[in-house]
N, C-alpha and C positions, 0 to 999 in steps of 0.2 A: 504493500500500500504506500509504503514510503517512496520507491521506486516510480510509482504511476503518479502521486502526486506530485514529484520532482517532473518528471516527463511533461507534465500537464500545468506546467506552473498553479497548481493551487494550493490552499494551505490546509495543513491535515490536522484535524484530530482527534485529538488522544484516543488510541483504540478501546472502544468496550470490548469486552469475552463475553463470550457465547458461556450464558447460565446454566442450559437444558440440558447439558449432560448427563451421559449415567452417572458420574460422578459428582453430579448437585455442589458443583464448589464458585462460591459466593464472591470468590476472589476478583476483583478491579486490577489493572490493570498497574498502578500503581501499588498495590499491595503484593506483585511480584517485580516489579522492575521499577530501578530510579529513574523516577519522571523527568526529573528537571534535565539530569546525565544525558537521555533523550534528546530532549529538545534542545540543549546545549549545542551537543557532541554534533548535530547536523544543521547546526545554524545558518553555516555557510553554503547547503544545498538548497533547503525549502523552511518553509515557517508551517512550524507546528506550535498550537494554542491548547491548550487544557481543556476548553471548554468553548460552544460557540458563542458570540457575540450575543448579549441580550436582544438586539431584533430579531436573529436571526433561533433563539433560543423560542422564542416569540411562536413563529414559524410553525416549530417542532411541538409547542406546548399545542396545536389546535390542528395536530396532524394532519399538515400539509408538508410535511415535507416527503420527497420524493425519494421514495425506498426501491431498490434494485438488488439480483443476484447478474454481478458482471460472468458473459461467459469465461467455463473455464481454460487456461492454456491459452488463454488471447497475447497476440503480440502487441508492439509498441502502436500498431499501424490502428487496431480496432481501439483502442484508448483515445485516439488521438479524433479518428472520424464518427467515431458512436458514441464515446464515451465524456468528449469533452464539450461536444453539443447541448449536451442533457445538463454539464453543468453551469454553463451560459445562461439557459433558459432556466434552469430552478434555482440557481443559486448555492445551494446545495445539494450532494447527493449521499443519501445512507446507502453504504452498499453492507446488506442483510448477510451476505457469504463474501469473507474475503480469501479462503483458505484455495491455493490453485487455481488460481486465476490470474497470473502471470506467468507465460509459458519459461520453458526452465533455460531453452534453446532458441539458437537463432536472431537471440537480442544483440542490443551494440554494448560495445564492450563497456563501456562508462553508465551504461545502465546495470549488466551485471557487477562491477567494480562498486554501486551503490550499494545495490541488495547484501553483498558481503557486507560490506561497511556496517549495513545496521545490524546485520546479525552478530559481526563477531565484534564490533565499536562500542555499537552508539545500545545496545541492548545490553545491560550492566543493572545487577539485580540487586538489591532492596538494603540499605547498609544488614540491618537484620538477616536477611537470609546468608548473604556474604558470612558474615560473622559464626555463624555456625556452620556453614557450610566448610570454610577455614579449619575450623574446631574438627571435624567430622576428618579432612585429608589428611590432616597433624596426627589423627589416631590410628589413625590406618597407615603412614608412612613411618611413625615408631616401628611398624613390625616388621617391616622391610617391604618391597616391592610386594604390590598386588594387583590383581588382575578385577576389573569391571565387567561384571557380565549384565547386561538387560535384557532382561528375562521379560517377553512381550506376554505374558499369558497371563491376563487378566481376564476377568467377565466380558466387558465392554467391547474387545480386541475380536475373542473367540466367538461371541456374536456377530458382528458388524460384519466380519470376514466370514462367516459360515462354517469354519472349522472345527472341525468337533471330532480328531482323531485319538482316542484312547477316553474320551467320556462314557459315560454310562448313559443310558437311553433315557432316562430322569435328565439328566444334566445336558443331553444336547436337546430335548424338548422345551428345557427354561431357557436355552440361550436363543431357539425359535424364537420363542414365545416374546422373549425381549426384543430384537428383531424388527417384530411386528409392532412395537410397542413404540417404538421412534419412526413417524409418519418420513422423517426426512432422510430417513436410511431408506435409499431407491430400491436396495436389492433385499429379494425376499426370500424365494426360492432357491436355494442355493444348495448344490451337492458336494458335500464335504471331500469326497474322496476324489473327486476329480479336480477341485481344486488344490487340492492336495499334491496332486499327480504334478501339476501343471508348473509348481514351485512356488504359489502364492500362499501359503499358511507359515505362522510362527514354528518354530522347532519348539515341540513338548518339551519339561523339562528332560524327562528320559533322554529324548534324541540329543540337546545340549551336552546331555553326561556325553555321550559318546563322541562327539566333537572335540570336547575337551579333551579329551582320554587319546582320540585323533591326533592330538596337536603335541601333545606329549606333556600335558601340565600332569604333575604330578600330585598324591592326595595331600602333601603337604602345604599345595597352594593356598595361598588367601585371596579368597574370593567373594567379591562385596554385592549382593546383588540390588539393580539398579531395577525397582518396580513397584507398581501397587501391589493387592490383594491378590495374590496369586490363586489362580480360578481352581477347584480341590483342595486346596489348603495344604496342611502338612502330609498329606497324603500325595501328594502329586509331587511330591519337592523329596520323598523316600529314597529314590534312587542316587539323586545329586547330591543329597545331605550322604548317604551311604559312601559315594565315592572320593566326594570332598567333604568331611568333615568340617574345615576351617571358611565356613560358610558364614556370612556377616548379613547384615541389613543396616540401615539407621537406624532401628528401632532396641535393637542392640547392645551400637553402643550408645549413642545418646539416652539419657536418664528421660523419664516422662514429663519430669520439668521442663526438663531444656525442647522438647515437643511440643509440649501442649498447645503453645500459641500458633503454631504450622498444622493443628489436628483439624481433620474435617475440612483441613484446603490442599486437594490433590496436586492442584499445578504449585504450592510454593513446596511441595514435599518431592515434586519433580524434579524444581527449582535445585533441593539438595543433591540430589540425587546426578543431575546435570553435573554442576560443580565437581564433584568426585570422579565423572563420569571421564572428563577432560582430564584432570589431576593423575587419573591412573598410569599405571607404565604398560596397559596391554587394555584394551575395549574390546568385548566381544557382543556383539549384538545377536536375538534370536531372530528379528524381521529386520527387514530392508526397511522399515517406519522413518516417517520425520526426525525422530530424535537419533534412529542412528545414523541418517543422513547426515541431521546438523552437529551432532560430534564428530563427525569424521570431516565434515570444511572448516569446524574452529580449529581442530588439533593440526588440520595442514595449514590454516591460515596461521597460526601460533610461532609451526615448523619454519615457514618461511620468515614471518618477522625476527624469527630468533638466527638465521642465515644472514638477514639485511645487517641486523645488528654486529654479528662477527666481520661481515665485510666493512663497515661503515670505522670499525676499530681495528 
């Protein structure tokens, strides 16, 4: 969004989050990330506002303002001929979905060179979650090098994707059921084992063990894992726990104190979990997802700043 509003000289903001998740987490936008660091860090590209202007707040309060889902995977060229029309004429525009709707390819380079920017710059989390997220790498690098694994298999994941290999017939019936239960999840139908086939499901924790075991970590590894509610609970994590023992979470080592105030908001529990996720000396991700996408562009974007530096000296 930062990217298109640059493109489109208009001035963005502050993003809301989508509330209606399975995960019901109440979290603003600034209760995971420092606003002002924001709005700062890209001053020099576009103007970003907290909040709109009281006329224009006006507007919103008597809902008229002009709500859209831009399509997804559009280039610079549909932004510019469809998309910057509509905000001439309203003034504003809400756009309702902004997840994937900037294609990934085929842009000019100072527009991807932007969208880096805010992911691994100008996106800088909450001094609070910093702070313990700190506390959390500090404890985990006491014990020597350890390996991050994000473990995708949650309720929410195993749903939306229709995968359901090694559930019980109870358990892929309720994640149907759920499914069905979010009007804005398009796909309904869906056959597990063919997607399965096809390489689009998380790796079970089982299959992870065997990757692991693949790769030659040993059972002495320390191994932090990066995730919610793991969908079977300590039933489904038997194998993993079996082979690696030295198995951690945040929940762990942080005391319930030092949680509490992160409980019941899944993205700032993410938030930590990010932090360490970077921090580690080896990532392993179960799905191709967002988050192991965007670990794997900070940790190169990191890689390379840390090269500029040694040349620069």
């Amino acid at each position: 969004m930062v990217t298109i509003a640059r493109h489109l000289n208009l001035t963005l903001v502050v993003p809301e989050l989508d509330k209606r998740s399975f995960w019901a987490d109440p979290s603003d936008f600034g209760d995971i990330f420092d606003v002002d660091h924001f709005i700062n860090s890209l001053r020099d590209e576009l103007m970003i506002v907290k909040e709109l202007p009281l006329k224009l707040q006006l507007i919103r309060t008597k809902k008229r303002l002009y709500s859209m889902s831009p399509v997804s995977w559009s280039n610079e060229t549909y932004y510019l001929k469809r998309i910057l029309p509509l905000a001439r004429k309203h003034k504003v525009i809400h756009f309702d979905k902004s997840d994937a709707r900037l294609a990934n390819n085929g842009l000019p380079v100072q527009l991807q060179m932007l969208r880096c920017r805010v992911n691994f710059d100008a996106l800088r989390f909450t001094p609070q979650i910093e702070a313990l997220g700190r506390q959390l790498i500090s404890t985990l690098q006491r014990s020597g090098q350890f390996v991050v694994l994000h473990l995708r298999y949650e309720m929410d994941m195993l749903s939306f994707s229709g995968c359901t290999h090694g559930c019980s017939t109870e358990e892929a019936e309720e994640l149907t059921r759920m499914r069905y239960a979010y009007p804005w999840w398009k796909e309904k139908e869906i056959g597990s084992e063919a997607k399965r086939l096809q390489g689009l499901c998380p790796l079970t924790p089982e299959e992870i063990t065997l990757v692991l075991k693949a790769l030659g970590f040993t059972k002495d590894t320390l191994i932090y894992i990066a995730s919610g509610e793991i969908y079977g609970g300590e039933r489904r994590l038997a194998v993993l726990k079996a082979a690696y023992p030295k198995l951690v979470r945040k929940e762990k080592i942080l005391s319930p104190d030092e949680l509490r105030p992160f409980q019941n908001h899944s993205t700032q529990m993410a938030a930590l979990d990010y932090m360490v996720s970077l921090a580690s000396d080896i990532f392993i991700p179960s799905y191709d997802g967002n988050m192991a996408r965007v670990v794997e562009g900070h940790r190169r974007s990191a890689s390379l700043d840390s090269v500029r530096n040694i040349n620069n000296h």
